[in-house]
KOLVOMAR-885022 format. One record per atom (N, C-alpha, C): residue number from 0; atom name; x, y, z. Coordinates in steps of 0.001 Angstrom, whole numbers, plus 500000, padded with zeros to 6 digits. Layout:
REM residues N
+-----+------+--------+--------+--------+
|   n | atom |      x |      y |      z |
+-----+------+--------+--------+--------+
| NUM |   CA |      X |      Y |      Z |
...
+-----+------+--------+--------+--------+
END
This chain:
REM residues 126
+-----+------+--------+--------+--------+
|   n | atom |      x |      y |      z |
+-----+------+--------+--------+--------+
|   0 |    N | 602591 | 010276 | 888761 |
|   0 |   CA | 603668 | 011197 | 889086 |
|   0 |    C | 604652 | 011228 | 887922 |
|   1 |    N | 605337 | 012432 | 887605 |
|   1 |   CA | 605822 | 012280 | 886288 |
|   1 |    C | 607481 | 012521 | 886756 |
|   2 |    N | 608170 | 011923 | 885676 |
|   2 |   CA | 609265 | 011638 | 886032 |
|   2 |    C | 609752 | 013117 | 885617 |
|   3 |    N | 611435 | 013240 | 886943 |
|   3 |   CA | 611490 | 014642 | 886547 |
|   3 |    C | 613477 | 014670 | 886657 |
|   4 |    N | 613801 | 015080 | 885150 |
|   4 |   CA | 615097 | 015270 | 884950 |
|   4 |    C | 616315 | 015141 | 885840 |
|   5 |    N | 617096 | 015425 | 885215 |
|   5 |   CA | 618587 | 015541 | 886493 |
|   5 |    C | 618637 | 017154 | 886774 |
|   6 |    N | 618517 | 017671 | 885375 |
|   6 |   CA | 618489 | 019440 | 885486 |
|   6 |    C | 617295 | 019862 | 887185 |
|   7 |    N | 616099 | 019418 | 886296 |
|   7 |   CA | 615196 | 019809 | 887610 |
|   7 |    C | 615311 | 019068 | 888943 |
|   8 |    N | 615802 | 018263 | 888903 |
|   8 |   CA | 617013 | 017525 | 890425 |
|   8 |    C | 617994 | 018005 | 890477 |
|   9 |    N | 619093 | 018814 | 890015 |
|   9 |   CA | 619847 | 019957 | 890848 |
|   9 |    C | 619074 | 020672 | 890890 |
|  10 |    N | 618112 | 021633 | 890655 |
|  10 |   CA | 617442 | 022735 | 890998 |
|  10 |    C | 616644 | 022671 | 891754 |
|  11 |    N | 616027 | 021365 | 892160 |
|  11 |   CA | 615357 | 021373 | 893518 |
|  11 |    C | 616736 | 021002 | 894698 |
|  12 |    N | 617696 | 020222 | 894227 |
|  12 |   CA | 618780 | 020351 | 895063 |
|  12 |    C | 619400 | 021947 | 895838 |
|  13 |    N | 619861 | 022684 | 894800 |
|  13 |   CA | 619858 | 023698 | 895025 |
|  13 |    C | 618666 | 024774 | 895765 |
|  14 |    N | 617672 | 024828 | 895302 |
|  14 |   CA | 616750 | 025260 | 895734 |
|  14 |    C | 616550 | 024844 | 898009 |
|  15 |    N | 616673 | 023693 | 897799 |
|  15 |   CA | 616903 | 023220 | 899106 |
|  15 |    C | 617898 | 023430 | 900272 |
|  16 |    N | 619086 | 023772 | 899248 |
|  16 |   CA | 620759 | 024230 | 899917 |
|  16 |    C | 620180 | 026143 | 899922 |
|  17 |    N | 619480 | 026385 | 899112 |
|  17 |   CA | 619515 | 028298 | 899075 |
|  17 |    C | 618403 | 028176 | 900733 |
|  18 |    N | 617208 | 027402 | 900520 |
|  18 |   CA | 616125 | 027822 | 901505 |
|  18 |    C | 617391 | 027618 | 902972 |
|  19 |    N | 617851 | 026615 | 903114 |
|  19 |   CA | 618316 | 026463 | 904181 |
|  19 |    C | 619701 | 027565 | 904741 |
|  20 |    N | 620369 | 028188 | 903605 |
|  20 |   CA | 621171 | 029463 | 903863 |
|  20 |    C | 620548 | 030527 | 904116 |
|  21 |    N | 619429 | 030469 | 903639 |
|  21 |   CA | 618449 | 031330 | 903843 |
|  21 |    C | 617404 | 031965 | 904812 |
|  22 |    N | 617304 | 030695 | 905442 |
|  22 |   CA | 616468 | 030556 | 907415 |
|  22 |    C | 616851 | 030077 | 908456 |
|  23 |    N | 618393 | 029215 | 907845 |
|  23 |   CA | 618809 | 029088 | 909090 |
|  23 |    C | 619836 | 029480 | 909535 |
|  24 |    N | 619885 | 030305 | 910614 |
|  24 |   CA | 621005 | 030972 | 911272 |
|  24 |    C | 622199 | 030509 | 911110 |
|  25 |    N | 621859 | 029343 | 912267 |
|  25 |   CA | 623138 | 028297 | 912031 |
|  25 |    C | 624024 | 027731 | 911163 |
|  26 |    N | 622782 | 027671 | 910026 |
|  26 |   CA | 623537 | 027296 | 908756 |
|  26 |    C | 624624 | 028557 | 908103 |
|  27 |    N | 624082 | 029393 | 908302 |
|  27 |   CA | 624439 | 031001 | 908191 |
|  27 |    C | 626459 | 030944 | 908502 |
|  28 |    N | 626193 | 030482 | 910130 |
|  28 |   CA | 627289 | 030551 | 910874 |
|  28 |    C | 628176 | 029559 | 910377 |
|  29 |    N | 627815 | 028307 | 909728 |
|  29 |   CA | 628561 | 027561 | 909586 |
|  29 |    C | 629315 | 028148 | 908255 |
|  30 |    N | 628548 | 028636 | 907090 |
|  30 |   CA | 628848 | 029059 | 905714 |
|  30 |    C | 630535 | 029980 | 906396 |
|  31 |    N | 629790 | 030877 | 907332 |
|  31 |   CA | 630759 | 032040 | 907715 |
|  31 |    C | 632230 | 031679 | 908323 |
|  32 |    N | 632076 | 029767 | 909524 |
|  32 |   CA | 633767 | 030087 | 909632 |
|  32 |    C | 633953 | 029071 | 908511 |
|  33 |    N | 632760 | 027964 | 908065 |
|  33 |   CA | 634093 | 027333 | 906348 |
|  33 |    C | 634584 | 028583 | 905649 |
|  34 |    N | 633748 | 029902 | 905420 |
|  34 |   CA | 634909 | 030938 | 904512 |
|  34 |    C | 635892 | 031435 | 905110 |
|  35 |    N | 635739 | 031708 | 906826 |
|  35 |   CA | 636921 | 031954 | 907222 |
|  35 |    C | 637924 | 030543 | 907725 |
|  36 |    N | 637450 | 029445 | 907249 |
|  36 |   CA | 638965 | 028455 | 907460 |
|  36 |    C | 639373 | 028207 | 906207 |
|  37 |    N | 638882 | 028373 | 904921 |
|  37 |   CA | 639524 | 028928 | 903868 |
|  37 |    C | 640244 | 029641 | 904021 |
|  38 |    N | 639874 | 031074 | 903784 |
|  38 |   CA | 641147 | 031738 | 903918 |
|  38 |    C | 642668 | 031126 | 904848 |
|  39 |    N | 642163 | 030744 | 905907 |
|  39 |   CA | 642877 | 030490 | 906738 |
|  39 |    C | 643612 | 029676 | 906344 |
|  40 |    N | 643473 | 028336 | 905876 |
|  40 |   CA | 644106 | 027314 | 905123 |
|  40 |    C | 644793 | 028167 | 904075 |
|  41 |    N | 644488 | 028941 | 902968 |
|  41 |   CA | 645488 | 029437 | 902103 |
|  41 |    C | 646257 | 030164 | 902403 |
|  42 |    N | 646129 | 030801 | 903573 |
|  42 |   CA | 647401 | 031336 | 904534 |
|  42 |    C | 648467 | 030503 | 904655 |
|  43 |    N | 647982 | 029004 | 905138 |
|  43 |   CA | 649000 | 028504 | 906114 |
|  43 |    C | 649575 | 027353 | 904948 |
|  44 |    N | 648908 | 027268 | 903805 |
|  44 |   CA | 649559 | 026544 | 902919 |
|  44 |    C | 649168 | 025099 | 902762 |
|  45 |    N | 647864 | 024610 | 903001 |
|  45 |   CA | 647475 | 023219 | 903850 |
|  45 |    C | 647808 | 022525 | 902335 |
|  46 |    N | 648485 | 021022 | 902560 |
|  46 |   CA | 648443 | 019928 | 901711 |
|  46 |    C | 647292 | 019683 | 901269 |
|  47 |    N | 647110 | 018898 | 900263 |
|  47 |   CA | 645694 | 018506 | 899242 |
|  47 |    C | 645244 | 017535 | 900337 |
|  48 |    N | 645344 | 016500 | 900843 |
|  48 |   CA | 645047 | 015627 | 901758 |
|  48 |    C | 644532 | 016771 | 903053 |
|  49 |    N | 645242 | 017764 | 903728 |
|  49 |   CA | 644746 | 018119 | 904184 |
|  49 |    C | 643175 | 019203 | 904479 |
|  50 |    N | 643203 | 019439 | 902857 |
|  50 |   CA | 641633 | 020311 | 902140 |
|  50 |    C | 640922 | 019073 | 902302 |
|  51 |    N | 641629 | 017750 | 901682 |
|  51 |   CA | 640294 | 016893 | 901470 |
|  51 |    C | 639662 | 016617 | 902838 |
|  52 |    N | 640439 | 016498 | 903942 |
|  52 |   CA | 640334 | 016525 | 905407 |
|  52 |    C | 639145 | 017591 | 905466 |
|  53 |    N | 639526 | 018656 | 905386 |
|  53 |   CA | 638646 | 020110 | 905695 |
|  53 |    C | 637300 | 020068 | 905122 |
|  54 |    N | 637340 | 019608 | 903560 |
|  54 |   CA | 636269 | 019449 | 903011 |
|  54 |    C | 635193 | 018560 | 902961 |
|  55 |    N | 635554 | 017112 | 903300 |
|  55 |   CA | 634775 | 016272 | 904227 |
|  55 |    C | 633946 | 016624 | 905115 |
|  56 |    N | 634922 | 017442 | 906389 |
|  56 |   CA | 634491 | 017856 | 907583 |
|  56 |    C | 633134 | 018873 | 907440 |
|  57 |    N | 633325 | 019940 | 906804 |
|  57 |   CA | 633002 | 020669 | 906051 |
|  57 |    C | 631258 | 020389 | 905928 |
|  58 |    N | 631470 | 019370 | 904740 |
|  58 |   CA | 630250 | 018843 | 904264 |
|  58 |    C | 629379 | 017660 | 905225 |
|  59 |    N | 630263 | 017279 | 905735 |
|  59 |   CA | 629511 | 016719 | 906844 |
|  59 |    C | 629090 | 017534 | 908220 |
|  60 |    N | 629177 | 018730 | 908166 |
|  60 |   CA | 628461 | 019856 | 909203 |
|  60 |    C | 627367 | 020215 | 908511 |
|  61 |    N | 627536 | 020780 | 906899 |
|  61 |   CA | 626630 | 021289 | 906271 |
|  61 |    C | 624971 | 020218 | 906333 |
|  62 |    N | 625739 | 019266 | 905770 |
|  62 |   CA | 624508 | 017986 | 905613 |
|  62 |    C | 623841 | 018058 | 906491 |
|  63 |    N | 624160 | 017382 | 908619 |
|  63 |   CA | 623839 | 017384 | 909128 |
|  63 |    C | 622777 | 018656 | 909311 |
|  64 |    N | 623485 | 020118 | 909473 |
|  64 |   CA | 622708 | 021000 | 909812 |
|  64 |    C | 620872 | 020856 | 908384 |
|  65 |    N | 621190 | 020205 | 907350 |
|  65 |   CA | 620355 | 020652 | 906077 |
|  65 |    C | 619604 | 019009 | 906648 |
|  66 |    N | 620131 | 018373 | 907397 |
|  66 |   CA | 618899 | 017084 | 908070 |
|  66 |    C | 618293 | 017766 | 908795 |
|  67 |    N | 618372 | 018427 | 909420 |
|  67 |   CA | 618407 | 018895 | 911082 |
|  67 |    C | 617148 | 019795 | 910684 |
|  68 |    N | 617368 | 020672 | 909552 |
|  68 |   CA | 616164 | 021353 | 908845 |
|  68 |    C | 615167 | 020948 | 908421 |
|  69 |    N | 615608 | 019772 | 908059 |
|  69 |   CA | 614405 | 018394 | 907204 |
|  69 |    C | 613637 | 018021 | 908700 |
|  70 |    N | 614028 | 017328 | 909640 |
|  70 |   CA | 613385 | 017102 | 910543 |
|  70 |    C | 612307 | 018114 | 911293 |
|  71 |    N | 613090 | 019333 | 911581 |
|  71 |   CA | 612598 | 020195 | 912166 |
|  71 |    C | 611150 | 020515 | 911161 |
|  72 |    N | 611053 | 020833 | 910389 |
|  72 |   CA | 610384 | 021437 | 909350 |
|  72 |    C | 609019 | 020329 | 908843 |
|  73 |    N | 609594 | 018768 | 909333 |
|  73 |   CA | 608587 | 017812 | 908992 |
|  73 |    C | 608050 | 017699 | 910176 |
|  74 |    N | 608290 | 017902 | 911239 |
|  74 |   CA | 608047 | 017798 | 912807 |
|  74 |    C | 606491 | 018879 | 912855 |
|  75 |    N | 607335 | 020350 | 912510 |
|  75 |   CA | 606516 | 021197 | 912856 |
|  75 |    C | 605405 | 021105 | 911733 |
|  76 |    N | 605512 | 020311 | 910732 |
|  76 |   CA | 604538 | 020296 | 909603 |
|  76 |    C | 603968 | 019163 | 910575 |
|  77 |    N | 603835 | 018325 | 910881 |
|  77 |   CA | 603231 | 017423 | 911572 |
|  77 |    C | 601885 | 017503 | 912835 |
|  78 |    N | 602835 | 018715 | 913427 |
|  78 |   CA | 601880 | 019265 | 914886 |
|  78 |    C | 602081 | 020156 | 914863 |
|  79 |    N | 601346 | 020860 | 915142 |
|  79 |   CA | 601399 | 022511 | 916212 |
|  79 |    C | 601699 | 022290 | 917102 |
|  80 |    N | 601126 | 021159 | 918320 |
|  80 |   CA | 600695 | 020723 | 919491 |
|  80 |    C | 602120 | 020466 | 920287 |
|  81 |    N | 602465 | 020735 | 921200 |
|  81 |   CA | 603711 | 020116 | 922107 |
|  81 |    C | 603438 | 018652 | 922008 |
|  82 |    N | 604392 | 017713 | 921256 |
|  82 |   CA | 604053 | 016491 | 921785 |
|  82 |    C | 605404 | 016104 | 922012 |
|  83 |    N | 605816 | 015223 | 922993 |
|  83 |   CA | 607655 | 014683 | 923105 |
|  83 |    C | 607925 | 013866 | 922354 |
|  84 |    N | 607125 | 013260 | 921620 |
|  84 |   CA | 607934 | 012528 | 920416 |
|  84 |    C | 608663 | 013352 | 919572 |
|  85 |    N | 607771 | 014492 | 918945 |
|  85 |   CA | 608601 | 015625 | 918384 |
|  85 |    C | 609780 | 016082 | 918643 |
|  86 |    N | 609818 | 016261 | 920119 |
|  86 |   CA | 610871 | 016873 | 920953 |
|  86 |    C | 612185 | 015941 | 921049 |
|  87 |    N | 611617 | 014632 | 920939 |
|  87 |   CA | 613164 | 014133 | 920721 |
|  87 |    C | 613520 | 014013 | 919457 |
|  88 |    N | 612934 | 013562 | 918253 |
|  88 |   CA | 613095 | 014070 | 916871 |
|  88 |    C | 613771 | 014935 | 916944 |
|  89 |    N | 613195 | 016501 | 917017 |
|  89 |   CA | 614214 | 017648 | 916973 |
|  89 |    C | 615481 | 018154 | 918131 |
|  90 |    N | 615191 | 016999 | 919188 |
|  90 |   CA | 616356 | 017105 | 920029 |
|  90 |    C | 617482 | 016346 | 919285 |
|  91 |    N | 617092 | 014825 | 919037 |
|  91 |   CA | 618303 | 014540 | 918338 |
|  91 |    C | 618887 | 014987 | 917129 |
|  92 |    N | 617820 | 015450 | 916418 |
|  92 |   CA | 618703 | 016033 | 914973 |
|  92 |    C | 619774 | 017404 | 915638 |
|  93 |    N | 619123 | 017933 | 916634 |
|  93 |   CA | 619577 | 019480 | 916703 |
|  93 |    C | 621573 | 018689 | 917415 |
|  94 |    N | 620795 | 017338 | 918025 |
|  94 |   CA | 622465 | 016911 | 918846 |
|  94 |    C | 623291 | 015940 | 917738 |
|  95 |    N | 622847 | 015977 | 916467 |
|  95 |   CA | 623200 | 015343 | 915422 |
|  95 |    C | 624211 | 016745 | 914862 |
|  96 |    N | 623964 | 017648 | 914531 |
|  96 |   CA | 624628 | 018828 | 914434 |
|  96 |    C | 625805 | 019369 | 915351 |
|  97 |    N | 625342 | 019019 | 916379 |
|  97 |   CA | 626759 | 019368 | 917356 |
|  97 |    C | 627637 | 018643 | 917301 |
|  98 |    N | 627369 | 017161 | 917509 |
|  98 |   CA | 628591 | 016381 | 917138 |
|  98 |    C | 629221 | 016695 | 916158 |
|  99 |    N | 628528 | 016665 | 915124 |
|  99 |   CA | 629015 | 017262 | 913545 |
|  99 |    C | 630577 | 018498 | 913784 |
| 100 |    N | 629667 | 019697 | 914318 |
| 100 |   CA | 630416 | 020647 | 914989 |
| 100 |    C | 631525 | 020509 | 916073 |
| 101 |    N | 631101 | 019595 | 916649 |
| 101 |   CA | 632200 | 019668 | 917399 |
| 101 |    C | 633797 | 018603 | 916685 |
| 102 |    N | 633222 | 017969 | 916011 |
| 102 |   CA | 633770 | 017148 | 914759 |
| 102 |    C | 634610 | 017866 | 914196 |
| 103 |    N | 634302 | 019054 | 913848 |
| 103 |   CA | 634794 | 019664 | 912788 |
| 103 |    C | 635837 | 020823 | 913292 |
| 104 |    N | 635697 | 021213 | 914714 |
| 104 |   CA | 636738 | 022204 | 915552 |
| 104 |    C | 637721 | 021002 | 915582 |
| 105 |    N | 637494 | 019791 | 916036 |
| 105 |   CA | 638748 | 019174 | 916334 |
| 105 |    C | 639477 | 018809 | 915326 |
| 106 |    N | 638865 | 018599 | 914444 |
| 106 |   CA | 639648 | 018580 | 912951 |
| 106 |    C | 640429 | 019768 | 912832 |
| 107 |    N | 639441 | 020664 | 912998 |
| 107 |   CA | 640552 | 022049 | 912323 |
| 107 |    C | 641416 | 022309 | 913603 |
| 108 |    N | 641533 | 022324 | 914702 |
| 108 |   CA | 642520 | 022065 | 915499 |
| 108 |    C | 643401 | 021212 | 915354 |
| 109 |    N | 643232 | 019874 | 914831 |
| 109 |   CA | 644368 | 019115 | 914304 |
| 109 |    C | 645035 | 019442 | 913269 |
| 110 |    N | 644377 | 020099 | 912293 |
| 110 |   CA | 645164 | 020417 | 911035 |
| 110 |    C | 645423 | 021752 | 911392 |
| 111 |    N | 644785 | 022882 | 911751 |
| 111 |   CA | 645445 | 024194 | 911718 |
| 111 |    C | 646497 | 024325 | 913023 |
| 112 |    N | 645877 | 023899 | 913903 |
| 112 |   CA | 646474 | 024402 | 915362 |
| 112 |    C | 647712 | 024664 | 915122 |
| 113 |    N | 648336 | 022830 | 915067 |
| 113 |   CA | 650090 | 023376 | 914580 |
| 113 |    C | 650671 | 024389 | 914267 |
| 114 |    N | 650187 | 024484 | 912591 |
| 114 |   CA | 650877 | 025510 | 911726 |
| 114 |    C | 650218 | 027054 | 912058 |
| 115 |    N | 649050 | 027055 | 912462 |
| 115 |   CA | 648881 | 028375 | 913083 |
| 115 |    C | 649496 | 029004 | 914773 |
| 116 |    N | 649621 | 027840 | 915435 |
| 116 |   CA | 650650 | 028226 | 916373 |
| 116 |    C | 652605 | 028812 | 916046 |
| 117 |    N | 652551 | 027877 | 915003 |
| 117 |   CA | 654280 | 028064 | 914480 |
| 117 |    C | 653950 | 029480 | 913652 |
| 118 |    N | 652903 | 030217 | 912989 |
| 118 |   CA | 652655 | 031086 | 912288 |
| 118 |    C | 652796 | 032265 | 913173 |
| 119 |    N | 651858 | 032182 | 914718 |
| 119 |   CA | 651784 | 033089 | 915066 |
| 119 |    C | 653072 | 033302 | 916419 |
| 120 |    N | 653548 | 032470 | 916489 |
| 120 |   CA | 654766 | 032426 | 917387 |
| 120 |    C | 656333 | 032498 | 916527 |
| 121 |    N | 656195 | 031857 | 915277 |
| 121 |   CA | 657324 | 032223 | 914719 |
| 121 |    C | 658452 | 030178 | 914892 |
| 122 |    N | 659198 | 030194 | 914081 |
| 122 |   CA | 659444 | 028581 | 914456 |
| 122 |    C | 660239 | 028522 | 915791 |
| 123 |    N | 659987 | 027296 | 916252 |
| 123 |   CA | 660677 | 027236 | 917614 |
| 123 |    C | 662540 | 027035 | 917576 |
| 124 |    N | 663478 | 027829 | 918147 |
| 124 |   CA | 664664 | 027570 | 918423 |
| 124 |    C | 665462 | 026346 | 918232 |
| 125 |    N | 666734 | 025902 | 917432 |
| 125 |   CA | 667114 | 024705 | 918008 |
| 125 |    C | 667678 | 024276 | 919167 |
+-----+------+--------+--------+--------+
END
């Protein structure tokens, strides 16, 4: 087996991040609200601590969902056949992703909620 660069290790990196924007829905959806909690964050003005917050979160949805693909994809390379070992394989990766997700609303509820409540209500009275 021949040894193979750092160049051609981002490009199979990449190559791996495009297939998976590429077939999976989900992954799709996730790309779509990190661009809309961007924006959203440069609306509301978020601290650097608080991006690094976002961006963590972020990448730890992405990952999960790009395991979740790995499994699925080695599963179905494995069998055609219904077997339940499979089924929990791709049950848990698929519940490896939700946590992820649900991870990542409560984050952005902790960091946006606030300042998007005071945004859209206006500051509260003394």
């Amino acid at each position: 087996m021949r040894k193979i660069n750092r160049i051609e290790s981002f490009r199979y990196a990449f190559a791996g991040i495009w297939y998976t924007l590429k077939t999976q829905r989900n992954a799709q959806i996730h790309v779509g609200i990190a661009g809309f909690i961007v924006v959203l964050g440069l609306a509301l003005n978020l601290t650097l601590t608080e991006w690094a917050i976002i961006a963590l979160t972020t990448g730890f949805v992405w990952a999960t969902e790009m395991l979740n693909t790995v499994a699925e994809a080695a599963m179905d390379y494995a069998t055609a056949d219904f077997d339940p070992q499979v089924k929990i394989v791709k049950d848990v990766a698929a519940g490896a992703v939700l946590i992820a997700a649900i991870t990542a609303v409560t984050v952005g509820l902790l960091i946006l909620g606030p300042r998007l409540l005071v945004w859209l209500t206006g500051p509260a009275s003394p």
